[in-house]
C-alpha positions in Angstrom: 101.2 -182.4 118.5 102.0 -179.1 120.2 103.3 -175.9 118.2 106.7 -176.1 119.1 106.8 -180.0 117.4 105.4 -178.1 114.5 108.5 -175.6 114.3 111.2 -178.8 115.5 109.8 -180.6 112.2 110.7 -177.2 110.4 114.5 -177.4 111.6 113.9 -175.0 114.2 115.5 -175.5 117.6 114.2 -175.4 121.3 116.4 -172.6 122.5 115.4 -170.3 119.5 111.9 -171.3 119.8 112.0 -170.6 123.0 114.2 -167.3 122.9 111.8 -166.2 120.5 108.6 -167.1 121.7 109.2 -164.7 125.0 109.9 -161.5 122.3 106.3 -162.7 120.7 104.3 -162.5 124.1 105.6 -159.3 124.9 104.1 -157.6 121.1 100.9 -158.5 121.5 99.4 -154.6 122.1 101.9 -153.4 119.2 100.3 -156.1 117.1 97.1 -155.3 117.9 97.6 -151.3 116.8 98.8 -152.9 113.8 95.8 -154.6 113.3 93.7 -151.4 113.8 96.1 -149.4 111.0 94.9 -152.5 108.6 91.0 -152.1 109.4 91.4 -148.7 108.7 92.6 -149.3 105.3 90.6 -152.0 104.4 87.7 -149.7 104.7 89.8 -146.9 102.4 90.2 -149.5 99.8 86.5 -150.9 100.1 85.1 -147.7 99.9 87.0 -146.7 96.6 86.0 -150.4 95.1 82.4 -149.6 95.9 82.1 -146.3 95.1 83.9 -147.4 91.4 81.1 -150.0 91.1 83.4 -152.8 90.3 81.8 -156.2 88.8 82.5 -158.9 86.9 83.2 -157.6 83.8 85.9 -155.5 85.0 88.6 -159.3 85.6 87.6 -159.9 81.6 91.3 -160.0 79.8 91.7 -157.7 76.7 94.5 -157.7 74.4 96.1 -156.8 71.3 96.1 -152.4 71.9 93.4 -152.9 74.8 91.0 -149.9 73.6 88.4 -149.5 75.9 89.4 -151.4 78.6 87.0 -150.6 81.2 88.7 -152.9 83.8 92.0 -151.2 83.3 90.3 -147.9 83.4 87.9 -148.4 86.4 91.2 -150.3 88.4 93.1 -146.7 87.6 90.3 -144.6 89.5 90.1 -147.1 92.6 93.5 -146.2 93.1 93.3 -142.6 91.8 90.3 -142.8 95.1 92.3 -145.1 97.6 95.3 -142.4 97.3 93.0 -139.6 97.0 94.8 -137.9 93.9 93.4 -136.9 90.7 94.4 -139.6 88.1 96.1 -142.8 88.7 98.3 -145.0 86.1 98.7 -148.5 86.9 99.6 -151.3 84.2 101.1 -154.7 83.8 103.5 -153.0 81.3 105.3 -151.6 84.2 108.0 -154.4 84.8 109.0 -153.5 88.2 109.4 -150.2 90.9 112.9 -148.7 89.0 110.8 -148.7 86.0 107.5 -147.1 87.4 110.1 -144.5 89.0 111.8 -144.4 85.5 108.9 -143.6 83.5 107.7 -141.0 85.9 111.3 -139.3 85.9 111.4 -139.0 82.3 108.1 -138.2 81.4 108.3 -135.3 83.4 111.9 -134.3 83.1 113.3 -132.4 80.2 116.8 -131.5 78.6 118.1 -128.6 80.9 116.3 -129.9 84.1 117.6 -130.7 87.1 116.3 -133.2 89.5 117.2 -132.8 93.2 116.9 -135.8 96.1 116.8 -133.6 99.2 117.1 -136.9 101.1 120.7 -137.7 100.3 121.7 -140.9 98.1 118.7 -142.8 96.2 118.1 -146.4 96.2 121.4 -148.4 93.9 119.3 -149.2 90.7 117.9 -145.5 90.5 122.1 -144.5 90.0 121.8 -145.6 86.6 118.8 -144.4 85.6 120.1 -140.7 86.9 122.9 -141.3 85.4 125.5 -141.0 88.8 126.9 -144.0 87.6 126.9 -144.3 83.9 124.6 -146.1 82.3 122.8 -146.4 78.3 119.7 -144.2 78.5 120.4 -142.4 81.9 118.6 -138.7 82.5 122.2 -137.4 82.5 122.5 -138.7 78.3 119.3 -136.6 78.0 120.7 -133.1 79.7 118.9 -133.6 82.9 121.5 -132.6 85.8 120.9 -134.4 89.4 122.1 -133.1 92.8 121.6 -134.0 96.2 121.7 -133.4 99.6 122.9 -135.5 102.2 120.6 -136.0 105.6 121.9 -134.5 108.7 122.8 -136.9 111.8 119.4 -138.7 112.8 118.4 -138.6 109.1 117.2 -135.2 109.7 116.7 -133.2 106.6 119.1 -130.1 105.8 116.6 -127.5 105.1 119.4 -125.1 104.7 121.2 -127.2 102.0 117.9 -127.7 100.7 117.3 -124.0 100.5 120.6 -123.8 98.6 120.0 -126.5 96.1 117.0 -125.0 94.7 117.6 -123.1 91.9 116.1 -122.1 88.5 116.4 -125.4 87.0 115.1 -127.8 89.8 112.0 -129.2 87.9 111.3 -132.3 90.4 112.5 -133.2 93.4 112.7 -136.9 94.5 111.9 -138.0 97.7 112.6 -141.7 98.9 110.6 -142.9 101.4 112.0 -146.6 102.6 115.9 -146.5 103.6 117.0 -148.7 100.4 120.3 -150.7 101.1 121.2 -147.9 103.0 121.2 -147.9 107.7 119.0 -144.7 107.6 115.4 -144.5 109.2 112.6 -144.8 106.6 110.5 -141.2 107.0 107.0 -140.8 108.0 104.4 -139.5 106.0 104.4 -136.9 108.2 108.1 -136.0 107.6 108.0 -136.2 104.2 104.5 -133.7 104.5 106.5 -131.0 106.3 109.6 -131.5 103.5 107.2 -131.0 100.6 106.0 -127.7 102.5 109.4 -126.4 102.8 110.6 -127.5 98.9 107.4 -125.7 97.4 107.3 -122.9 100.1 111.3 -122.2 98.4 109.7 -123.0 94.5 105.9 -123.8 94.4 106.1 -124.8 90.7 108.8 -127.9 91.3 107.1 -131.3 91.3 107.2 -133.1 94.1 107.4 -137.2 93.6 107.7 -139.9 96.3 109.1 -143.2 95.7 106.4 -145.2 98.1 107.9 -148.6 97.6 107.3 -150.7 100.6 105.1 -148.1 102.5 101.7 -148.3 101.1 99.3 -149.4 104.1 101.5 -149.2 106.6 99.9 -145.8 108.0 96.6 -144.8 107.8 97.9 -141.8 104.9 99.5 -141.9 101.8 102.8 -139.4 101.0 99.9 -138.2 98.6 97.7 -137.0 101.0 100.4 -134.1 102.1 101.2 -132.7 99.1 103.4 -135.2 97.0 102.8 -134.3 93.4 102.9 -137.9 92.4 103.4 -141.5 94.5 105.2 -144.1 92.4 105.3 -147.8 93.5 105.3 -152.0 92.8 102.8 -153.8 92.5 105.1 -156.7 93.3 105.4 -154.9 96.7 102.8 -153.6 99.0 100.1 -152.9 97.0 99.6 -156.3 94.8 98.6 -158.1 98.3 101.0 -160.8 96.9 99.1 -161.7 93.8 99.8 -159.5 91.4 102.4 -161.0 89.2 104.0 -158.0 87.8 103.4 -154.1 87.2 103.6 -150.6 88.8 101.5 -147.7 89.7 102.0 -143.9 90.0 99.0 -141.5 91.3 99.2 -138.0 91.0 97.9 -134.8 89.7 96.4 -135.5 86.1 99.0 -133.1 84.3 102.1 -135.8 86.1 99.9 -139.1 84.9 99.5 -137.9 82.0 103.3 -137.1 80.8 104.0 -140.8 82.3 101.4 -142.6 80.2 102.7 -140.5 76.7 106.6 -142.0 78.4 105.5 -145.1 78.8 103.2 -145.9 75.5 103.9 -142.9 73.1 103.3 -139.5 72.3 99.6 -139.5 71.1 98.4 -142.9 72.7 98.8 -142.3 76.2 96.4 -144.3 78.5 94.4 -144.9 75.5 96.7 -148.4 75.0 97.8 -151.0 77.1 96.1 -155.0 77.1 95.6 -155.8 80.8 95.8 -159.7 79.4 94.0 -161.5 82.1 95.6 -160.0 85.4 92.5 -157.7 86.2 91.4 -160.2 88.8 94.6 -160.3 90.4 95.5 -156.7 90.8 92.0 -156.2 92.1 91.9 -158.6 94.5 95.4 -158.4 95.4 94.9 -154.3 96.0 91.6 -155.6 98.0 94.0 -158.2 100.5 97.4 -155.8 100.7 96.3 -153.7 104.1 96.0 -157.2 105.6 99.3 -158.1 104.0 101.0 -155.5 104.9 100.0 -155.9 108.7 100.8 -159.7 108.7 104.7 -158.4 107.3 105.2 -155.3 109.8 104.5 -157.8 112.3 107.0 -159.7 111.4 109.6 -156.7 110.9 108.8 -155.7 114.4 109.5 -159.1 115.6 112.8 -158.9 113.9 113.5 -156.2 115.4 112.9 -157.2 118.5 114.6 -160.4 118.2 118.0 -159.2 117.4 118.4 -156.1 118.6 118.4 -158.0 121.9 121.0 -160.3 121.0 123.2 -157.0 120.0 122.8 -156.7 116.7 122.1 -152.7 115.4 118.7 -152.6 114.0 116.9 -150.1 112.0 114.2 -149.4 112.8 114.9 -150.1 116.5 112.1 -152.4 118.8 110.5 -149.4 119.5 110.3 -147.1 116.8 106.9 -146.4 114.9 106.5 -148.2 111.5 106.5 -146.4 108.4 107.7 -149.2 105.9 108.0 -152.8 105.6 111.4 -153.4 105.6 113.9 -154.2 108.9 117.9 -153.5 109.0 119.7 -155.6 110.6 123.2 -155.1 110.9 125.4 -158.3 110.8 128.9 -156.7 111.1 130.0 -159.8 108.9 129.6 -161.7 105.4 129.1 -165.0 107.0 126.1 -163.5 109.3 124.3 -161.9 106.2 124.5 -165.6 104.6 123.4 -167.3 107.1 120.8 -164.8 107.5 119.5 -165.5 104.0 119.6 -169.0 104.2 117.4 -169.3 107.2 114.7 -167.2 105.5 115.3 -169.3 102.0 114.8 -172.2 103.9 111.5 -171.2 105.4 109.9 -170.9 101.4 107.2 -172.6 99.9 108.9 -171.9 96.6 112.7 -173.5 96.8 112.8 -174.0 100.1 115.7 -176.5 99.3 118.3 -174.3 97.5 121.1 -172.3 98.8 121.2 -168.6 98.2 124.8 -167.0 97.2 125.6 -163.8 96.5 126.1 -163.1 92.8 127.0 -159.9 90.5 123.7 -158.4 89.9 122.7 -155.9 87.5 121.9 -152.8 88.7 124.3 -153.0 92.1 128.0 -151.9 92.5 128.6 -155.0 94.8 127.2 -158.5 94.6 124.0 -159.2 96.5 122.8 -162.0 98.2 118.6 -162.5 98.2 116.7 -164.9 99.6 113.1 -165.5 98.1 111.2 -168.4 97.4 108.2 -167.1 96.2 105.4 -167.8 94.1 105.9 -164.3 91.8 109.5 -164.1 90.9 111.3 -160.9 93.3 107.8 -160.1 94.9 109.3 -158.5 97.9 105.7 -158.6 99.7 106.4 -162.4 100.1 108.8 -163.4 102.8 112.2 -162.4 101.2 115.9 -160.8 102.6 118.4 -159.5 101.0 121.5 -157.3 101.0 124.5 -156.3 99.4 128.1 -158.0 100.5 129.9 -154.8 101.2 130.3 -152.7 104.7 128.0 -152.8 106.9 127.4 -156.0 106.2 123.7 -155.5 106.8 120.9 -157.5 105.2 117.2 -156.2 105.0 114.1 -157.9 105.6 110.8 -157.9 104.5 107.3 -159.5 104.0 105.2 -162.3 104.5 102.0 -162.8 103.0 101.1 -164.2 106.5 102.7 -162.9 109.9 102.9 -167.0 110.6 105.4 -167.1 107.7 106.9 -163.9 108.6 107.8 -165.1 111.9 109.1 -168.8 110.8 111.7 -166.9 108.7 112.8 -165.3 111.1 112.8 -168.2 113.9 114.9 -170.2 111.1 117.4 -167.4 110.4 118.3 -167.0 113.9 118.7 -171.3 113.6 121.5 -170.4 110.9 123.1 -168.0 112.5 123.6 -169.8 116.3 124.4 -173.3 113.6 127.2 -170.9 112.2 128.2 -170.0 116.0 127.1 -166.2 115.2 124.5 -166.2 117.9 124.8 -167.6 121.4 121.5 -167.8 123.1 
C-alpha cells in the first residue's frame, strides 16, 4: 500500500493530498532548523535532569499533606535549572494555565495595586479573574486596579503609553506571550526582553511576569532568561510533553514562588504541602519528551500556515514568519469555515474521532466556542486540538500534535471539510 492509500482510508482526498503534499516538500530546510531548536533543548532539559540526580525514587506517589516529597521537590529544581531562575513551583494542584496565572497574580498582588498589561487585551478567561468583566473573586473585588495598553499597528509595543501607564501603584506588569483568541503576532523572546528593559528602566521595583503558555521550547530561551520576574505556564501545554495529566508551573525569583506557594496552599505551609499522588513519572518524563513535542506541533503549525495562506485565507503567523509559539491563526471569514475547520481536525483523533464538535456557551468566554480535541488528557492543548470563538473574525486557532504525522493529518482532513462544505476549491 503506498502512503497516499494510507490517508484515502483516513477520508482524505487525492486533490488535498496532493495539494498538500507539494507545500510539505517545499519545508523540508524549515523543518530541519526546527529540528536543530529541539536538540538544543533536549540537551537544556538533560542537563538539568542530570545535574538534579534524578532516580527512581523520585516517580514514588506520596499523599495525604506530601511532607517531604523529594520527587516533588527535586522535579521543582529541574525546572527552577531548565528555565534558569531561582526557585520553581510546579504541582498537580494547579488545575490548568488561568489558574497557575491566577495564583501568581494574587499572591503577589495586594489591595491598592495596580496591574498593567502593556500588550493590550489579555487572553478571555484572564477578564474575569482581573475583574474587566465581573466575576466572584476577581482582583478588582480585592482593590487591585488593572489598565492597559493597546499594541500599536504591527503589534508593536507603545513605549510612550507605556511610559504613561506606570505610576506609583503599578506592582506587576503582565506580559502575554501567545496572541490568545486574538489576530495579533505572538512576541519573541527577544521582544518581550527589550519590553521588560523599558518597564523596569521606567520602575525597576515592578515585577515583571510572562504568561508562557504555548511557547516553552519553541526557541532556544525562555521569557526568563531576559529578565521576566516570573514565567507561568500548563503543564497540559508545552511542557507536559503530552503526558502530564493535569497541573501548572511558574519559575521565578524565590521572593515571586514563594508568595504563590503561601496563595496556593496557605499562609504558613507554602511548598512545604502538596501530595504529588502518583504523577511524578509522568511530569518527569513528559518535561523529558516536550522539546521533541513541541517540534513535531510547530511543524505542523507551519504547514498550516503554509497550506492556507495559499489558498487566501489570512494567517497569523504568516508561511514565513519565525516561530515563537505553537499556535496558527487562521482566518475563516465565516461560521461555517471555523466548523468545518474543527470537524476535520476532530475527525483526525485517536480519542472521539467519531463525534461532531459544536460550538457551545463556555464558561470563561463572552461568545460560544467551538473546540475540537480528541485527546487522551481532557483540553491538553499539546495534543492535536483547534478551536475558536464564533464571533468576528471568524478565525479558529490551531495547535499541537504529539507527532508532526498527526499534526499534519489534521490538517490534510480539515482542508477535506472545508472543500466537502464548498469553502475551498483546489
Amino acid at each position: 500500500m503506498d502512503l497516499y492509500e494510507t490517508y484515502a482510508a483516513l477520508g482524505v482526498g487525492k486533490p488535498v493530498y496532493d495539494y498538500c503534499a507539494g507545500i510539505e516538500d517545499a519545508l523540508q530546510e524549515r523543518f530541519a532548523q526546527i529540528d536543530r531548536v529541539a536538540e538544543h533543548n533536549q540537551m537544556k532539559v538533560l542537563a538539568a535532569m542530570q545535574k538534579n540526580r534524578v532516580n527512581a525514587t523520585h516517580f514514588a506517589a506520596t499523599n495525604g499533606y506530601g511532607y517531604n516529597d523529594d520527587g516533588r521537590d527535586n522535579l521543582e529544581r529541574v525546572y527552577a535549572d531548565t528555565f534558569h531562575t531561582e526557585a520553581a513551583l510546579v504541582r498537580p494542584q494547579i488545575t490548568c494555565g488561568t489558574h497557575a496565572l491566577a495564583v501568581a497574580l494574587s499572591a503577589n498582588l495586594r489591595p491598592g495595586d495596580e496591574l498593567l498589561s502593556p500588550v493590550g487585551r489579555p487572553y478571555d478567561t484572564l477578564e474575569e479573574v482581573i475583574g474587566i468583566r465581573e466575576s466572584v473573586g476577581s482582583l478588582r473585588e480585592y482593590g487591585v486596579t488593572y489598565r492597559q495598553v493597546e499594541l500599536l499597528p504591527g503589534s508593536k509595543f507603545d513605549y510612550e503609553g507605556i511610559r504613561a501607564a506606570i505610576n506609583d501603584r503599578t506592582k506587576l506588569v503582565t506580559i502575554q506571550r501567545s496572541k490568545g483568541y486574538q489576530t495579533r503576532k505572538t512576541f519573541s523572546v527577544a521582544e518581550i526582553g527589550e519590553l521588560i528593559a523599558f518597564v523596569k528602566s521606567v520602575k525597576p521595583d515592578v515585577i515583571c511576569m510572562v504568561d508562557n503558555c504555548y511557547g516553552e521550547f519553541v526557541e532556544t530561551v525562555e521569557p526568563s532568561d531576559v529578565g521576566a520576574d516570573m514565567v507561568v505556564g500548563s503543564l497540559i501545554k508545552n511542557p507536559g510533553g503530552g503526558l502530564a495529566p493535569i497541573g501548572g508551573y511558574i519559575c521565578g525569583t524565590k521572593a515571586c514562588v514563594e508568595q504563590c506557594a503561601y496563595r496556593l496552599s496557605a499562609p504558613g505551609l507554602g511548598q512545604e504541602v502538596g501530595a504529588n499522588l502518583g504523577l511524578m513519572q509522568s511530569f518527569y518524563q513528559g518535561f523529558f519528551l516536550a522539546p521533541t513535542v513541541v517540534a513535531g506541533a510547530l511543524k505542523g503549525a507551519i504547514f498550516a500556515a503554509n497550506v492556507y495562506e495559499k489558498l487566501g485565507f489570512p494567517v497569523v503567523p504568516d508561511s514565513t514568519e519565525s516561530r515563537h509559539d505553537i499556535i496558527q491563526a487562521v482566518t475563516l471569514g465565516s461560521p461555517e469555515g471555523v466548523i468545518a475547520f474543527c470537524k476535520g481536525i476532530q475527525a483526525a483523533a485517536p480519542v472521539d474521532s467519531y463525534v461532531t464538535p459544536e460550538p457551545w456557551a463556555m464558561p470563561g468566554y463572552d461568545a460560544p466556542v467551538i473546540m475540537a480535541a480528541g485527546a487522551f488528557v481532557q483540553g491538553s492543548s499539546i495534543e492535536l486540538s483547534a478551536d475558536g470563538p464564533i464571533r468576528e473574525p471568524y478565525a479558529v486557532y490551531f495547535q499541537g500534535g504529539l507527532t508532526w504525522y498527526h499534526a499534519k493529518l489534521g490538517i490534510l482532513l480539515s482542508l477535506q471539510k472545508l472543500a466537502e462544505a464548498g469553502l475551498v476549491k483546489l
